[in-house]
C-alpha positions in Angstrom: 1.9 -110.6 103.3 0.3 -112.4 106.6 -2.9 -111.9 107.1 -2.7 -113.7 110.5 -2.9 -110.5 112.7 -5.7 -108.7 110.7 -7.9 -109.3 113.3 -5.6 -108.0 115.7 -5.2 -104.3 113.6 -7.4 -101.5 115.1 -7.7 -98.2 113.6 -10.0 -95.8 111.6 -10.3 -94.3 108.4 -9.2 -90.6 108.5 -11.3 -89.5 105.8 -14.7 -91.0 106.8 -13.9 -90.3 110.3 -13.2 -86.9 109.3 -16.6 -86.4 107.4 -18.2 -87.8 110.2 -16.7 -84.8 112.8 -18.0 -81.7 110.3 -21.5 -83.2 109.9 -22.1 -83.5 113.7 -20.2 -80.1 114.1 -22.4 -78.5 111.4 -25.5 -80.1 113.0 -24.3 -78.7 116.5 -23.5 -75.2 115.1 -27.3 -75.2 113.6 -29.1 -76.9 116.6 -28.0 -74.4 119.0 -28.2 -71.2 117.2 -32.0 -72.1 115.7 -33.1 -73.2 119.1 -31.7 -69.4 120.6 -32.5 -67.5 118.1 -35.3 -68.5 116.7 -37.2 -70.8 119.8 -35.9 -68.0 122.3 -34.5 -70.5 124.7 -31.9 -68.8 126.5 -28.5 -70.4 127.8 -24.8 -68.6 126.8 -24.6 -68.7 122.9 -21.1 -67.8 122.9 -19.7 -69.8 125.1 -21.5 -72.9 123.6 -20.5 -71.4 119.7 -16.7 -71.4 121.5 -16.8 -75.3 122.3 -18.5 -75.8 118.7 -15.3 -73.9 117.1 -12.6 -75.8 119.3 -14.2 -78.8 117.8 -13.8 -77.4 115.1 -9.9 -76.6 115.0 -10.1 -80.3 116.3 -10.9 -81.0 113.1 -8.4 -79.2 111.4 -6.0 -80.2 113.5 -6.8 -84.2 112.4 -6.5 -82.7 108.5 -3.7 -80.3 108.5 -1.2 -82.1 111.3 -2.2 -85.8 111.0 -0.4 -86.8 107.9 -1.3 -90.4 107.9 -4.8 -92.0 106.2 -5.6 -93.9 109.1 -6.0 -93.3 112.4 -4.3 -95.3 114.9 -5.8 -97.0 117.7 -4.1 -94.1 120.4 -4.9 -91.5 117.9 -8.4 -92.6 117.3 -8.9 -92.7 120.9 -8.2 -89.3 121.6 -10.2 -87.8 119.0 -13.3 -89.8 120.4 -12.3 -88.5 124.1 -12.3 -85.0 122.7 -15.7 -85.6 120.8 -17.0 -86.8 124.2 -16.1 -83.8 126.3 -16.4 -81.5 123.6 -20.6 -83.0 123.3 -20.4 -83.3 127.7 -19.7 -79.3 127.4 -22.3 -78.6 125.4 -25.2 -80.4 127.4 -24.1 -79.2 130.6 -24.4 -75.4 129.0 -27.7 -76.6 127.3 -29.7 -78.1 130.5 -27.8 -81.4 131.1 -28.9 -85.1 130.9 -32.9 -84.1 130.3 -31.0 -82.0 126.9 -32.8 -84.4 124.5 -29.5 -84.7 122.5 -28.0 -86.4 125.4 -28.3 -89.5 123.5 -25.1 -88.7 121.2 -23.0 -89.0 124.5 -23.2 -92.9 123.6 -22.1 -92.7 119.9 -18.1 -92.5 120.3 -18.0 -94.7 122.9 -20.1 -97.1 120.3 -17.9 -96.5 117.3 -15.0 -97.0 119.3 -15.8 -100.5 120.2 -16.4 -101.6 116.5 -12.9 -99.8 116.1 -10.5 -99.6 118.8 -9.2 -101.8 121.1 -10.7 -103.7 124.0 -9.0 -101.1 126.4 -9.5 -97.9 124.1 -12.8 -99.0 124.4 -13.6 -99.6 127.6 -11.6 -96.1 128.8 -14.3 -94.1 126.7 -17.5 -95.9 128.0 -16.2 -95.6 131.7 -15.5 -92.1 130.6 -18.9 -91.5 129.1 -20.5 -92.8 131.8 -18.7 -90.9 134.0 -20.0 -88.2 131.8 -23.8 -88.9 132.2 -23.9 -89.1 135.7 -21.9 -85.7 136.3 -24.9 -84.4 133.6 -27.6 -85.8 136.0 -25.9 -83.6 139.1 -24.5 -80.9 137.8 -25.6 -79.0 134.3 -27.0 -75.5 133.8 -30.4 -75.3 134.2 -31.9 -74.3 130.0 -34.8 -71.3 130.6 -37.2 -72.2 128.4 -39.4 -69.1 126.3 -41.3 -66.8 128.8 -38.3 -67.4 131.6 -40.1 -70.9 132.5 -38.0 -73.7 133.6 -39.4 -77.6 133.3 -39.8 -79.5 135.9 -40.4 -83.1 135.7 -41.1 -86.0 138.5 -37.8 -87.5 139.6 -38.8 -91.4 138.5 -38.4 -89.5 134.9 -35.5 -87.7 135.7 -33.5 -90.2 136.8 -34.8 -92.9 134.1 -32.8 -91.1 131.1 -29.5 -91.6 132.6 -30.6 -95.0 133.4 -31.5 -96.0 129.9 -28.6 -94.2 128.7 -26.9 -96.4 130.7 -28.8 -100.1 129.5 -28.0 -98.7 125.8 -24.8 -97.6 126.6 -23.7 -101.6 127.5 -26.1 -103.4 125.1 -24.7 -101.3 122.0 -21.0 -101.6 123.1 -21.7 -104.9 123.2 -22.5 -105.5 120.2 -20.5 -103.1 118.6 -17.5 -105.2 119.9 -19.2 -108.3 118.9 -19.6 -107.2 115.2 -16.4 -105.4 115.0 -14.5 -108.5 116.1 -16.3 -110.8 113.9 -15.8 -108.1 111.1 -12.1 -108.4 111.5 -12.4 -112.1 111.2 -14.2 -112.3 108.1 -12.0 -109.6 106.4 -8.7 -111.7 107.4 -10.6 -115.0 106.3 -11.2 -113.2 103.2 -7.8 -111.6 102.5 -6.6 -115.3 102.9 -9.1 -116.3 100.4 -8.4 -113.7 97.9 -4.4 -114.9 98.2 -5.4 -118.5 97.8 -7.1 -117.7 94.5 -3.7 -115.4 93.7 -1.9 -118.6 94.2 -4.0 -120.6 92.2 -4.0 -118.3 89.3 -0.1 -118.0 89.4 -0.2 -122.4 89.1 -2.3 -121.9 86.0 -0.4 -119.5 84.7 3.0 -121.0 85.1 1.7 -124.5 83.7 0.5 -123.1 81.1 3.9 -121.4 80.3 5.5 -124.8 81.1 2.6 -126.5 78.5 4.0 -123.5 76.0 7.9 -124.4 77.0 7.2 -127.9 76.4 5.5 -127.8 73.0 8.1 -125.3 72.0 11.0 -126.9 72.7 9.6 -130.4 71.5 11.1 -130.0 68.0 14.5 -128.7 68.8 15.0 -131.7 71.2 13.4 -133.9 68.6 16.2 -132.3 66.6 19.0 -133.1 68.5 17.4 -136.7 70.1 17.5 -137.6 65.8 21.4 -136.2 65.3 22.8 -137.9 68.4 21.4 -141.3 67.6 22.8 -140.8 64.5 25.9 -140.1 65.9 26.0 -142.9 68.1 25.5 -145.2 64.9 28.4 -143.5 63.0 30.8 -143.3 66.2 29.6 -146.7 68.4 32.9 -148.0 67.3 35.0 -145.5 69.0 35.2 -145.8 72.7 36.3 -142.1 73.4 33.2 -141.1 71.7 30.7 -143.3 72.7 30.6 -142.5 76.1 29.9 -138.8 75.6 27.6 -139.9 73.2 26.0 -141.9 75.4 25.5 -138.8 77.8 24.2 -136.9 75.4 21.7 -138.7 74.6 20.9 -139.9 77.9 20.4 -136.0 78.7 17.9 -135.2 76.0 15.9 -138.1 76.9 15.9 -136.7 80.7 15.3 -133.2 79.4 12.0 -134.2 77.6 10.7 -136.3 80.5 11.3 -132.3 82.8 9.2 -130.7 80.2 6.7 -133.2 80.3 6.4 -133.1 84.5 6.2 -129.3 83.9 2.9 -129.1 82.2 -0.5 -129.9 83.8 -1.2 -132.6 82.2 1.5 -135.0 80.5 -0.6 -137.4 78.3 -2.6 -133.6 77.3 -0.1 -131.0 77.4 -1.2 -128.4 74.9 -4.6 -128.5 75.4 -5.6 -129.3 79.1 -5.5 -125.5 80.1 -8.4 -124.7 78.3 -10.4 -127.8 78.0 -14.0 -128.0 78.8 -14.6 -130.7 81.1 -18.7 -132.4 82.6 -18.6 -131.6 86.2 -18.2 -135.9 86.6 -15.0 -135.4 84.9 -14.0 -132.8 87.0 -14.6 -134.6 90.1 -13.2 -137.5 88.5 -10.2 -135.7 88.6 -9.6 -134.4 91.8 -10.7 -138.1 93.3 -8.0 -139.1 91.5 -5.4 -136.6 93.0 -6.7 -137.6 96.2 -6.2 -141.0 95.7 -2.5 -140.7 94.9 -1.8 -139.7 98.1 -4.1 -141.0 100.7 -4.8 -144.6 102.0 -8.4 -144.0 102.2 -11.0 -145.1 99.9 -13.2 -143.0 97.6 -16.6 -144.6 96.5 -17.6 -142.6 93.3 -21.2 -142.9 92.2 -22.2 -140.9 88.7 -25.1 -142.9 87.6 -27.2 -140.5 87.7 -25.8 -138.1 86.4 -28.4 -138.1 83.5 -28.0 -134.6 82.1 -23.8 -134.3 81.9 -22.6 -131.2 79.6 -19.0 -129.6 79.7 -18.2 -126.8 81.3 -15.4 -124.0 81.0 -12.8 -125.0 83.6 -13.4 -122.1 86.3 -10.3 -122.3 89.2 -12.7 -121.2 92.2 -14.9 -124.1 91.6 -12.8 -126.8 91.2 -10.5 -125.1 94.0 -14.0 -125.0 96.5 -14.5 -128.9 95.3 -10.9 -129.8 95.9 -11.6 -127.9 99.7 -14.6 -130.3 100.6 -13.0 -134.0 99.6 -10.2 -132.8 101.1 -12.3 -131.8 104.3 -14.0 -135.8 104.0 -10.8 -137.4 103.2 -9.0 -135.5 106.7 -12.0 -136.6 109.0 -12.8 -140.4 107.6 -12.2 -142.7 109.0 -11.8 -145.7 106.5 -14.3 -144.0 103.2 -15.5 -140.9 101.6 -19.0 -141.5 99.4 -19.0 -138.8 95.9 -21.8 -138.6 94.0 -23.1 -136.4 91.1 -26.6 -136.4 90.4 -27.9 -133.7 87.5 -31.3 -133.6 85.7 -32.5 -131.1 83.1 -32.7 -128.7 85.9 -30.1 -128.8 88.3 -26.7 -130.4 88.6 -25.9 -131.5 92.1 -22.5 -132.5 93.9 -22.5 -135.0 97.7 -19.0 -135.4 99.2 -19.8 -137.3 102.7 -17.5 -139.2 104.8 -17.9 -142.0 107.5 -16.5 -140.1 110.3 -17.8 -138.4 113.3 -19.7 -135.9 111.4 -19.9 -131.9 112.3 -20.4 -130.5 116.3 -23.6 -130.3 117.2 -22.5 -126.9 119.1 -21.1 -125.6 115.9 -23.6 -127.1 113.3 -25.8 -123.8 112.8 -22.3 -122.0 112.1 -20.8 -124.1 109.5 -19.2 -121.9 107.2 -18.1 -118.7 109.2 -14.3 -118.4 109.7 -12.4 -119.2 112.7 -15.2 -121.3 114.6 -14.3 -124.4 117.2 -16.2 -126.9 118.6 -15.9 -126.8 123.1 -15.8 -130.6 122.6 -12.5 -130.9 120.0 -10.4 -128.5 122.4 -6.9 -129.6 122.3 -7.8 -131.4 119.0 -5.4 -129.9 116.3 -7.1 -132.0 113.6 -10.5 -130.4 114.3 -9.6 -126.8 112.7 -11.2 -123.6 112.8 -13.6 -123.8 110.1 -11.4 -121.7 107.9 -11.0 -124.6 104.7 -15.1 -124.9 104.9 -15.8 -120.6 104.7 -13.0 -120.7 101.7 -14.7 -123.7 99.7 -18.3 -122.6 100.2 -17.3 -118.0 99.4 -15.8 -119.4 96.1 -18.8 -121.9 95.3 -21.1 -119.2 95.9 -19.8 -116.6 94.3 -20.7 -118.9 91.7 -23.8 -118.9 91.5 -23.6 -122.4 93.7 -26.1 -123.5 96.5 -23.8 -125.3 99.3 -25.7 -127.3 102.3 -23.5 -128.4 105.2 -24.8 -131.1 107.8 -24.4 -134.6 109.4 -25.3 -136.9 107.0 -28.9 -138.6 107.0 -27.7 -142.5 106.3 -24.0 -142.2 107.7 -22.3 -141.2 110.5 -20.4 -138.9 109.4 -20.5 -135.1 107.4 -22.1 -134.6 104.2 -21.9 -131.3 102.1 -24.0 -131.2 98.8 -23.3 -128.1 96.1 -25.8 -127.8 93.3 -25.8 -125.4 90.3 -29.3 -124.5 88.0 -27.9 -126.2 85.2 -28.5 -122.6 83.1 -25.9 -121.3 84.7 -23.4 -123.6 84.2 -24.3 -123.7 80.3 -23.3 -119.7 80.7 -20.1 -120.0 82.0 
């Protein structure tokens, strides 16, 4: 499935949304009944307990009549415009914007921006602001106990709708801001979780090609032994030998398939499952890297003092393989590996001789989808995406991953390190 419009999907879960609805209904049901009945404030309970049971067959409407599990974007938007009136209603009945539950106008509008579309979005705050300033004119007056009414100096007044208005942008704002970068990491994420997928299915198909090879090796041993013989015993006749010829020619070409199939051709049975030092790990990917690039790798493991062999795990060799392959598509000529391990720690550098990381970008090394103002039009520069994978898999083991501009080259350095006890644990 592509994951490439994740960011672009905007809807709401119909259960939580749903749960969401009956506890502010339920809270409005018991807010203005106590207050009347039991604080004596006077205003028309039955009109208000009318809007609080429309909102109600709202609700039961969304349940009943919307059959699907999530909300869509235009479905989700009028939901939220019916919360917003249905709240509007309410205050006006209940004193207007100086109702201290005013402040609830702004929540739709705010969930709505995490949510919905830009335009969804921006609909619901004009119309909640809209809202707020017909409140500020026009409400019915709430008659406090002992028929009083408050009165309050007009810099107040008119400073609640204000504010309401200064939170109403700020936490849109950054509603938006989250939401958006939300999507991003989920879709980032999603491509992660197929990477892995895909890296599982390799290791599980070689090793079915490692079991197809060692199964099949005596067979073709078989028939490699019987046509040579045959070749010996019928050399002498020309319509024969050709065929024979063939056939051995065949199951020669047949063993060198099965020996391309499995992972490793000089260790086919037992490569899958071998335990490996982190320097012979690195080892090897350098040396996949090498078979197809024209750069050079420098390789230092001298002091790697403490080396011990590891189970092979996929996400950290895959998250290895993503940062020399990040140095080797930036150098310019070199790419510097080291490993360094004591009894303590074991410690991976992978830096390159290039032009090193951004400095705009630099404190957001490892969030998806990032790009530099200064590599715009530069289809080599990415979007970040090949760093967030490498670093999410290395630290979901239990790895610590710094990424900067190297200190004695010019280029970018990243250096991984694991406490050596886990490592032993794995």
């Amino acid at each position: 499935m592509e994951t490439s419009s994740v960011s672009k999907i905007y809807s709401l879960n119909k259960s939580t949304y749903i749960n969401l609805r009956w506890i502010g209904i339920i809270g409005q049901f018991l807010t203005i009944n106590i207050v009347y009945f039991f604080f004596k404030f006077q205003f028309n309970i039955y009109l208000t307990n009318l809007i609080i049971f429309l909102g109600i067959i709202s609700n039961l409407i969304l349940i009943y009549f919307y059959q699907k599990n999530i909300l869509s974007n235009r479905a989700s938007f009028i939901f939220l415009l019916i919360d917003i009136l249905q709240l509007s209603s309410l205050i006006y009945l209940t004193g207007g914007i100086l109702n201290p539950f005013s402040i609830f106008l702004i929540i739709p509008s705010v969930f709505s921006s995490s949510n919905l579309e830009l335009k969804a979005s921006l609909t619901l705050i004009c119309i909640t602001i809209l809202s707020i300033l017909l409140l500020t004119f026009y409400h019915i007056e709430l008659i406090y106990p002992g028929k009083n009414m408050i009165l309050v100096n007009n810099f107040y007044y008119y400073a609640i709708p204000t504010s309401l208005f200064i939170a109403l942008i700020f936490l849109n704002y950054f509603a938006t801001t989250f939401g958006r970068e939300s999507r991003l990491r989920k879709e980032a994420l999603d491509k992660l979780e197929q990477v892995i997928a895909k890296e599982h299915e390799l290791v599980s198909l070689g090793g079915q090609a490692a079991a197809a090879a060692h199964s099949l090796n005596t067979p073709l041993s078989t028939i490699k032994v019987i046509s040579q013989d045959m070749y010996k015993q019928f050399k002498d006749q020309k319509d024969l030998k050709k065929d024979i010829e063939l056939l051995v020619s065949q199951v020669d070409r047949c063993g060198q398939i099965l020996k391309k199939l499995s992972l490793n051709p000089s260790q086919e049975d037992d490569f899958i499952n071998q335990e490996l030092s982190i320097s012979d790990y690195v080892s090897e990917i350098i040396k996949s890297f090498r078979e197809i690039s024209k750069k050079e790798f420098v390789i230092n493991l001298s002091q790697d003092s403490n080396s011990f062999k590891i189970s092979k795990i996929i996400e950290i060799i895959y998250g290895i393989r993503n940062f020399v392959g990040n140095a080797n598509k930036f150098a310019k000529n070199k790419i510097y590996v080291s490993v360094k391990s004591n009894n303590e720690i074991t410690e991976i550098s992978i830096e390159d001789d290039g032009s090193g990381y951004p400095k705009d970008i630099l404190g957001k090394i490892g969030e998806p989808y990032i790009k530099s103002s200064s590599n715009k039009g530069n289809a080599k520069s990415g979007l970040g995406l090949g760093i967030f994978i490498g670093k999410t898999l290395l630290e979901r083991n239990q790895a610590k991953v710094i990424c900067r501009n190297s200190k004695t080259r010019p280029g970018a350095e990243v250096i991984i390190s694991w406490k050596n006890t886990f490592l032993r644990n794995i």
